[in-house]
N, CA, C and O atoms as CSV, one atom per row, in Angstrom:
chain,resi,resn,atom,element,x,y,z
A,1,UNK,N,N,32.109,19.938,-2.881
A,1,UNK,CA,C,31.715,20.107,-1.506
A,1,UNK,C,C,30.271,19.679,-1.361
A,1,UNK,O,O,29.430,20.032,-2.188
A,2,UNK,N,N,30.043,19.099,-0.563
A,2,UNK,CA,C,28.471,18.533,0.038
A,2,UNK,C,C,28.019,18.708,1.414
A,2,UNK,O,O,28.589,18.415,2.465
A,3,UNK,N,N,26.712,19.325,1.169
A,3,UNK,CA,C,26.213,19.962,2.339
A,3,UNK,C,C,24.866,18.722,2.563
A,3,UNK,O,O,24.089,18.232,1.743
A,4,UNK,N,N,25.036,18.508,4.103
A,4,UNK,CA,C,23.463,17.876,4.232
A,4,UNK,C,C,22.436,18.580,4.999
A,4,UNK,O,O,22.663,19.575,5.688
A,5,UNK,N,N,21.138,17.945,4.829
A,5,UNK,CA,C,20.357,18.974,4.895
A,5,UNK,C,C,19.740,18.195,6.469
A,5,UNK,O,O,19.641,16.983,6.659
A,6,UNK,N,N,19.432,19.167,7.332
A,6,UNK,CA,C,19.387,19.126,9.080
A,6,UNK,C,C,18.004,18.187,9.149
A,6,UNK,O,O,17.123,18.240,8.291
A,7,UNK,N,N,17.979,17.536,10.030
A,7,UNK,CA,C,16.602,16.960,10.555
A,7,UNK,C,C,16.034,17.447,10.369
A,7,UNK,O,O,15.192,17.258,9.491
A,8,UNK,N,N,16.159,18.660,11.283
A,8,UNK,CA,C,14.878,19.674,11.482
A,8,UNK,C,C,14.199,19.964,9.818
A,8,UNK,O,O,12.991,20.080,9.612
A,9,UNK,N,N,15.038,20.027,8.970
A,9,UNK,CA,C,14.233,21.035,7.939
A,9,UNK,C,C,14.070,19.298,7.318
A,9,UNK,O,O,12.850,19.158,7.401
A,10,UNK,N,N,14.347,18.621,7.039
A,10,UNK,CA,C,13.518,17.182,6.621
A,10,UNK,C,C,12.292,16.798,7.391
A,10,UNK,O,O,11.595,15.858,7.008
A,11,UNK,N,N,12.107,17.244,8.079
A,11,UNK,CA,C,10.500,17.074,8.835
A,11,UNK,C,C,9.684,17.991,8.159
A,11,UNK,O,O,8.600,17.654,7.685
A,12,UNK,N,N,10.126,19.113,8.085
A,12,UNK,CA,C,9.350,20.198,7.293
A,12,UNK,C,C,9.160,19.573,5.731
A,12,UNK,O,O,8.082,19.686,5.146
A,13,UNK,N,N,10.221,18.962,5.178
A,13,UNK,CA,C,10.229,18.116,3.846
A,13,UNK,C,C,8.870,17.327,3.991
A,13,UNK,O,O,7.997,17.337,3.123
A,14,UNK,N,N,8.793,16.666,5.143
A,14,UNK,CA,C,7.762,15.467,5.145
A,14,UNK,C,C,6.102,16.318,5.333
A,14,UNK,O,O,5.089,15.891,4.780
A,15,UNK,N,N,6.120,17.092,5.883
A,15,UNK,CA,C,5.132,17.978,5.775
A,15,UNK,C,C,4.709,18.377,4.170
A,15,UNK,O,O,4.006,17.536,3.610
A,16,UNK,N,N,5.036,19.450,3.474
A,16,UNK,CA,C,5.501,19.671,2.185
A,16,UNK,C,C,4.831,18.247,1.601
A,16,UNK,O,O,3.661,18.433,1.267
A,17,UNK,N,N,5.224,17.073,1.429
A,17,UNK,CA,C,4.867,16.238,0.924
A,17,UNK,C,C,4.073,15.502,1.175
A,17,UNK,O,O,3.645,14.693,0.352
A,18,UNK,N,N,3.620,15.596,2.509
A,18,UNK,CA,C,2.268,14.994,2.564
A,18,UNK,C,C,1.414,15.974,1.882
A,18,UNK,O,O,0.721,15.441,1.016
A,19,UNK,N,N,1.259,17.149,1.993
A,19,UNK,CA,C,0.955,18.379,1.630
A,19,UNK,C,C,0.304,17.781,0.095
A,19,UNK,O,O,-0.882,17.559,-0.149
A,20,UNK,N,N,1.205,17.649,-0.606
A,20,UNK,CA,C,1.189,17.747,-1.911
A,20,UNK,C,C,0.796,16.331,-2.405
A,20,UNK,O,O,0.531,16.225,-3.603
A,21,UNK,N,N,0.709,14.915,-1.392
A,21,UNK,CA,C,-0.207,14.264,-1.801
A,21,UNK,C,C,-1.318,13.717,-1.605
A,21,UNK,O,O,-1.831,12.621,-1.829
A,22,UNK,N,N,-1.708,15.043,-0.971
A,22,UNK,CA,C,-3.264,14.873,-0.309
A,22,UNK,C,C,-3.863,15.889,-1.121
A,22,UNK,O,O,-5.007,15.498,-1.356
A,23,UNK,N,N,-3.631,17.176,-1.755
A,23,UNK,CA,C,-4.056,17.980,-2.132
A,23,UNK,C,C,-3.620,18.243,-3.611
A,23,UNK,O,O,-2.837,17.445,-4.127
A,24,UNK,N,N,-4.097,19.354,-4.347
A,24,UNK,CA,C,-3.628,20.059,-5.364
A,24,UNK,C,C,-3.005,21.235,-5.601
A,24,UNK,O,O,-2.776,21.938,-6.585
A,25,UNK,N,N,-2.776,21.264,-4.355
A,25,UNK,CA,C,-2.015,22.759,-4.255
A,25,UNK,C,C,-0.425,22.719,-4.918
A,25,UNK,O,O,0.063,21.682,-5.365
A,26,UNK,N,N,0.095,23.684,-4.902
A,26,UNK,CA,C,1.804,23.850,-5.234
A,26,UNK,C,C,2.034,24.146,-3.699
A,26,UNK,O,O,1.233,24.389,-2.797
A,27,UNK,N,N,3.385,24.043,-3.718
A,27,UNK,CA,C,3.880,24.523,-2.685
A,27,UNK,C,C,5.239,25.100,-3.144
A,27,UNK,O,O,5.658,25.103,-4.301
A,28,UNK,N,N,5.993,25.693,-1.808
A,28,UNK,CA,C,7.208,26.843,-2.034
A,28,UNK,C,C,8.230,26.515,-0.910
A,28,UNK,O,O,8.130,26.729,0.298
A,29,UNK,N,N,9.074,26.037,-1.499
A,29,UNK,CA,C,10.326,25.731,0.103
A,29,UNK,C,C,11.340,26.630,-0.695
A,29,UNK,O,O,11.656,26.727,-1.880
A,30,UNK,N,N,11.786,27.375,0.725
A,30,UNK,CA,C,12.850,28.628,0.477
A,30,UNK,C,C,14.179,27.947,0.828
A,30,UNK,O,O,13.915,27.151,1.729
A,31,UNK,N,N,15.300,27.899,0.576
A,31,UNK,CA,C,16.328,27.659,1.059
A,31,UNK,C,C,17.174,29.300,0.592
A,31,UNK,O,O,17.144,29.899,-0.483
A,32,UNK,N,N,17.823,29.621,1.786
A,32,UNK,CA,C,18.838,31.406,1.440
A,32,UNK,C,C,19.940,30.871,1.497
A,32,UNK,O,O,20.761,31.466,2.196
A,33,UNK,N,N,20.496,29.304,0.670
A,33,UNK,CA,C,21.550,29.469,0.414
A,33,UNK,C,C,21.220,28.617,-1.141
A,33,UNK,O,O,20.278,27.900,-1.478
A,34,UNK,N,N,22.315,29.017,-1.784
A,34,UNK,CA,C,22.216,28.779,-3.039
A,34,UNK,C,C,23.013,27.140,-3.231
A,34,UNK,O,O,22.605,26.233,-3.957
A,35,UNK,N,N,24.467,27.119,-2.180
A,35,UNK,CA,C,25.122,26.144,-2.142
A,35,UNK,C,C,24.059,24.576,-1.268
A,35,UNK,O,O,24.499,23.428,-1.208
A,36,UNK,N,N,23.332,24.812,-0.978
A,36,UNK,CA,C,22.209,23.700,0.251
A,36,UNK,C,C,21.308,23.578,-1.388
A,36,UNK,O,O,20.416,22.730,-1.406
A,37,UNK,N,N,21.486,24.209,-2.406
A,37,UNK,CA,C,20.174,23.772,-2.814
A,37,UNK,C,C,19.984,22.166,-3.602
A,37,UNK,O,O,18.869,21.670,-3.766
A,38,UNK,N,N,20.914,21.674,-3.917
A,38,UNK,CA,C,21.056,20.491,-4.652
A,38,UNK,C,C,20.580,19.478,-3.885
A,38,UNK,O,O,19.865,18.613,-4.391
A,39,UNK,N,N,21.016,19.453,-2.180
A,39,UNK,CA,C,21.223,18.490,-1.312
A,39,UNK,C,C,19.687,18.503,-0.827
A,39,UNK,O,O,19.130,17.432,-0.585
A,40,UNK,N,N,18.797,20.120,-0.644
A,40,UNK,CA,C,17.366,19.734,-0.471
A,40,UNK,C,C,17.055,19.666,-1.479
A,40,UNK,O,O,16.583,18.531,-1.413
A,41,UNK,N,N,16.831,20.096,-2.948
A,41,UNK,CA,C,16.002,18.723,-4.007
A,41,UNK,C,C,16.397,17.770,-4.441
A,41,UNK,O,O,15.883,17.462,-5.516
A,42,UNK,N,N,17.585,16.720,-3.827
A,42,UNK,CA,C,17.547,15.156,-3.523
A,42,UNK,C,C,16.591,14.934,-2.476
A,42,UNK,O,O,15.533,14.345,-2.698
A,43,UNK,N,N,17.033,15.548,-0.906
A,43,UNK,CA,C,16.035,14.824,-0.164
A,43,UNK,C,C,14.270,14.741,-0.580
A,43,UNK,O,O,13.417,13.853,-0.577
A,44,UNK,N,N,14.318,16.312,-0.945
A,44,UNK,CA,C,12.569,16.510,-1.152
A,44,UNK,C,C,12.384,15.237,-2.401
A,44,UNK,O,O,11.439,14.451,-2.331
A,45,UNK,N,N,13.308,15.171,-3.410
A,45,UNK,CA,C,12.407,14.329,-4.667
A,45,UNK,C,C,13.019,12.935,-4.202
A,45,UNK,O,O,12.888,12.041,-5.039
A,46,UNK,N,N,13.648,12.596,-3.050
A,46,UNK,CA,C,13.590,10.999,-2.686
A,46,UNK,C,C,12.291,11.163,-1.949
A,46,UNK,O,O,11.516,10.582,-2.708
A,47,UNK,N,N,11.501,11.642,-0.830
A,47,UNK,CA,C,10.897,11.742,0.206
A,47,UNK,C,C,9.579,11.514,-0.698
A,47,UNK,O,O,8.768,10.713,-0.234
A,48,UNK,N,N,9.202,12.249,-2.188
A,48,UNK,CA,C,8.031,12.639,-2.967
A,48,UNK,C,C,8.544,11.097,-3.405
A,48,UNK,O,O,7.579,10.343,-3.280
A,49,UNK,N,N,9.284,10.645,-3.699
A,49,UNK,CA,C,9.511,9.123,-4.250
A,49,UNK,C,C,8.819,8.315,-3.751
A,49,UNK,O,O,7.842,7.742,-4.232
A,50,UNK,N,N,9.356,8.203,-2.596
A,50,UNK,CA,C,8.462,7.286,-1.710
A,50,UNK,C,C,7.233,7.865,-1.116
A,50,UNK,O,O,6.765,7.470,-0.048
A,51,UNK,N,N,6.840,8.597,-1.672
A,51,UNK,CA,C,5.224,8.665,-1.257
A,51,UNK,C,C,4.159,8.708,-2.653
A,51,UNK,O,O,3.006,9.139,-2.689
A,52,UNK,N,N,4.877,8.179,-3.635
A,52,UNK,CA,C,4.538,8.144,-4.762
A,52,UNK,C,C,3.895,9.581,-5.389
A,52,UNK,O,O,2.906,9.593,-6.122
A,53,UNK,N,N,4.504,10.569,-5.043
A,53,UNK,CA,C,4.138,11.896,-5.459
A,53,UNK,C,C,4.948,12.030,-6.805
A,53,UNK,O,O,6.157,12.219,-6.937
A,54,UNK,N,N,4.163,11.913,-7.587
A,54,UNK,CA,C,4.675,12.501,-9.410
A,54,UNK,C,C,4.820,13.899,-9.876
A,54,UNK,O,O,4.071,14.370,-10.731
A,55,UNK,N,N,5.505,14.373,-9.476
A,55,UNK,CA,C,5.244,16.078,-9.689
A,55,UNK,C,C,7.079,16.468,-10.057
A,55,UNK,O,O,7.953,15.783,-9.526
A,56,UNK,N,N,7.302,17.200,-10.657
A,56,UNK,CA,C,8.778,17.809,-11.127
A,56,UNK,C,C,8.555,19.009,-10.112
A,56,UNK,O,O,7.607,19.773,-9.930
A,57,UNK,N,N,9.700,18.885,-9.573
A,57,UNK,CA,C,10.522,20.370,-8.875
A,57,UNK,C,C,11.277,20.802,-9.445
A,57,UNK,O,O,12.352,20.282,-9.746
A,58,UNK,N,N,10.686,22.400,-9.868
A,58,UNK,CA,C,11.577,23.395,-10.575
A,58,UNK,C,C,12.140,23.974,-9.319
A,58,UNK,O,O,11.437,24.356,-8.384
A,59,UNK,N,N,13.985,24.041,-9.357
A,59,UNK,CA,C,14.723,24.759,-8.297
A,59,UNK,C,C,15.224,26.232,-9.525
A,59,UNK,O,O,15.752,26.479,-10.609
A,60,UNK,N,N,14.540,26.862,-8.277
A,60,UNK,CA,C,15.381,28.165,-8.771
A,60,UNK,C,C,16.104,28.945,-7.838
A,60,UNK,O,O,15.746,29.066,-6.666
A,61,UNK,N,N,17.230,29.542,-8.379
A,61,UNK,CA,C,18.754,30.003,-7.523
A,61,UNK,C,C,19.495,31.289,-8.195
A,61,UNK,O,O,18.970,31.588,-9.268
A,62,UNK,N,N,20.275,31.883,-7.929
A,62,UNK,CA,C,21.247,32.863,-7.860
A,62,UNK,C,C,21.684,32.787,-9.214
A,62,UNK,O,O,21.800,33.703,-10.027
A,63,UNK,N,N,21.954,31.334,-9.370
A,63,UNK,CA,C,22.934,30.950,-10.694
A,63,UNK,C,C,22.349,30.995,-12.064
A,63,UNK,O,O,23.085,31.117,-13.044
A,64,UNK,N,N,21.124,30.907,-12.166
A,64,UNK,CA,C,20.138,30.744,-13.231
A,64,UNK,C,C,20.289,32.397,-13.755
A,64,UNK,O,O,20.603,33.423,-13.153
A,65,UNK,N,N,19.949,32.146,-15.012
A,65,UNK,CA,C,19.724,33.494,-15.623
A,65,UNK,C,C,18.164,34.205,-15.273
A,65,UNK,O,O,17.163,33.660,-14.806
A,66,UNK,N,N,18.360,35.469,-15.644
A,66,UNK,CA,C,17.328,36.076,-15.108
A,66,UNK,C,C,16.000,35.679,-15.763
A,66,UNK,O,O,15.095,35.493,-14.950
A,67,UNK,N,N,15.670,35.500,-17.111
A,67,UNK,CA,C,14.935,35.123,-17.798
A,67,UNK,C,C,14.487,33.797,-17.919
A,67,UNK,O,O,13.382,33.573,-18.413
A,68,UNK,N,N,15.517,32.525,-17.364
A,68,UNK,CA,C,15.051,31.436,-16.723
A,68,UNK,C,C,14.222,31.329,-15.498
A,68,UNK,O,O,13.126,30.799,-15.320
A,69,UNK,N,N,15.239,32.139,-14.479
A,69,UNK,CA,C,14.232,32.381,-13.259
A,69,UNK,C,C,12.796,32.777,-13.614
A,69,UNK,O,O,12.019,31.830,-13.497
A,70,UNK,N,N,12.184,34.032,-14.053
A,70,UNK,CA,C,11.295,33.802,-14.151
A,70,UNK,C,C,10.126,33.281,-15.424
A,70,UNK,O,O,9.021,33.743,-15.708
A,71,UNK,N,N,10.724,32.399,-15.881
A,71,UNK,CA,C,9.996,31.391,-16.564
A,71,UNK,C,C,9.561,30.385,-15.746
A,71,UNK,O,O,8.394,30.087,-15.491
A,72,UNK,N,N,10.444,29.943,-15.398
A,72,UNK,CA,C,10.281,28.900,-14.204
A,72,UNK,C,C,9.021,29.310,-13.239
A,72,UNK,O,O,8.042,28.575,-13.118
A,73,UNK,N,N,9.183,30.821,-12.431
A,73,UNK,CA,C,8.175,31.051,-11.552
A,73,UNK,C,C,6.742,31.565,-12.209
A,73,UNK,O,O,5.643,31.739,-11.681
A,74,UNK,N,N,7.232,31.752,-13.686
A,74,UNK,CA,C,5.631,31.833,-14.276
A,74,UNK,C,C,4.828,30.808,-14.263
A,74,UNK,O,O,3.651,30.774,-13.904
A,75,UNK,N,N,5.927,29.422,-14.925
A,75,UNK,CA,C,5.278,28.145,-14.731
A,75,UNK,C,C,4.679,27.350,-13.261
A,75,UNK,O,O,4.058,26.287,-13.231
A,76,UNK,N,N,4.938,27.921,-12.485
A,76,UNK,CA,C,4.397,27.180,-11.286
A,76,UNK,C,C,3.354,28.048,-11.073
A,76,UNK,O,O,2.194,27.641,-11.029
A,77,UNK,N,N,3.815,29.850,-10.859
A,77,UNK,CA,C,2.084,29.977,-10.580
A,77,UNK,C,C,1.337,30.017,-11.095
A,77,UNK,O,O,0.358,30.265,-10.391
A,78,UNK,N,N,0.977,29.851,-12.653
A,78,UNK,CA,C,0.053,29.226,-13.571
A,78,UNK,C,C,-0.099,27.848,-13.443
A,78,UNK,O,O,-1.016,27.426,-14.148
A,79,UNK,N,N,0.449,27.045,-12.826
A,79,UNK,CA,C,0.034,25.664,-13.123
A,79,UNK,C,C,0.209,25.201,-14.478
A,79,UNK,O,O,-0.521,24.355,-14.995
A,80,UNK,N,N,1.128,25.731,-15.018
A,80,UNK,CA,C,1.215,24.975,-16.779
A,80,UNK,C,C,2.020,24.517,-16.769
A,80,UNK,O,O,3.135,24.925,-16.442
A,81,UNK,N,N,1.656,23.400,-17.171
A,81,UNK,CA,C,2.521,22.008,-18.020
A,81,UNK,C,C,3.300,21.726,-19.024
A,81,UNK,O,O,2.709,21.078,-19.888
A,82,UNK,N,N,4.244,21.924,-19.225
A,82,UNK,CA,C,5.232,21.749,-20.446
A,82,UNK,C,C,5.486,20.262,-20.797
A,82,UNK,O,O,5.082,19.231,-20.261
A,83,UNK,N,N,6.513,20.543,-22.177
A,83,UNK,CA,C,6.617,19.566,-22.205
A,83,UNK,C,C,7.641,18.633,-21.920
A,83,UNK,O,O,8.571,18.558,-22.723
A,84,UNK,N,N,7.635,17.894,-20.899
A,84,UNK,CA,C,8.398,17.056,-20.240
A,84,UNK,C,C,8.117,17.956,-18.873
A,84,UNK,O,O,9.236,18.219,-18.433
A,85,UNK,N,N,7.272,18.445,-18.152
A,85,UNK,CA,C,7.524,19.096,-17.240
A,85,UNK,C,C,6.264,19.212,-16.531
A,85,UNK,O,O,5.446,19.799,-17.240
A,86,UNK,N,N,5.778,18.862,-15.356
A,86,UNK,CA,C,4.602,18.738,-14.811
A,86,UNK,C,C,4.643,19.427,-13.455
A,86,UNK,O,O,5.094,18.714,-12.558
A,87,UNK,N,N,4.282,20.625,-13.114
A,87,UNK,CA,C,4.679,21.481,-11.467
A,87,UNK,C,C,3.912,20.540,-10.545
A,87,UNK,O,O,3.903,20.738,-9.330
């Protein structure tokens, strides 16, 4: 099943990414469904494509184990870099 993701919240995408290549900040896009989440990190990491934004998006969801989840959210709000993995 494939869900697409609304105008409206792809404008907010384009925001977000200008966001992130003008600055150094992280940023945080919520999606409250677990099934939408695949379809917004294609659009967000085509949109960061073409704006030549180099950065990995860690998605985290429902499905992940608990101890992944927050590894994942340790790594972004520290800003640390793994390897193969750049927030």
């Amino acid at each position: 099943m494939s869900h697409l993701v609304s105008t409206e919240f792809t404008t907010h995408l384009d925001t977000v990414v200008d966001f992130l290549s003008t600055s150094t900040g992280l940023a945080l896009v919520y999606c409250n469904s677990t099934r939408l989440i695949h379809d917004l990190l294609l659009s967000l990491e085509s949109k960061m494509n073409r704006a030549f934004v180099k950065l990995d998006v860690p998605h985290i969801h429902g499905s992940l184990k608990k101890s992944d989840k927050f590894s994942l959210i340790k790594l972004f709000c520290m800003k640390i870099a793994g390897e193969g993995f750049d927030p």
